[in-house]
C-alpha positions, 0 to 999 in steps of 0.5 A: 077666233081674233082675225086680221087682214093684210096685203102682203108685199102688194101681191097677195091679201092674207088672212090670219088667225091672232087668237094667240098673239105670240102664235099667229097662223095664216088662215088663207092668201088669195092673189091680188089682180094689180100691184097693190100699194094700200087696200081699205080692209073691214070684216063684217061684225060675225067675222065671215065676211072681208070687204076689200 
């Protein structure tokens, strides 16, 4: 699986499966406490883990 993190509309940070670019599927979306406008993201190597 081909992962990838965003902040979506500065409330909520998603998840997404891009295993298939022209069929992305979010995988999970958990709420942000503050109104975030940027965040520095990074997974570890075996894709488990997100540090925000």
């Amino acid at each position: 699986m081909t992962q990838c993190a965003r902040l979506g509309y500065g409330t909520r940070l998603e998840g997404w499966d891009v295993s298939d670019p022209a069929h992305p599927s979010r995988r999970w979306s958990r709420p942000l406490t503050n109104n975030a406008q940027f965040a520095y993201l990074a997974f570890r190597p075996d894709g488990r883990l997100l540090a925000v």
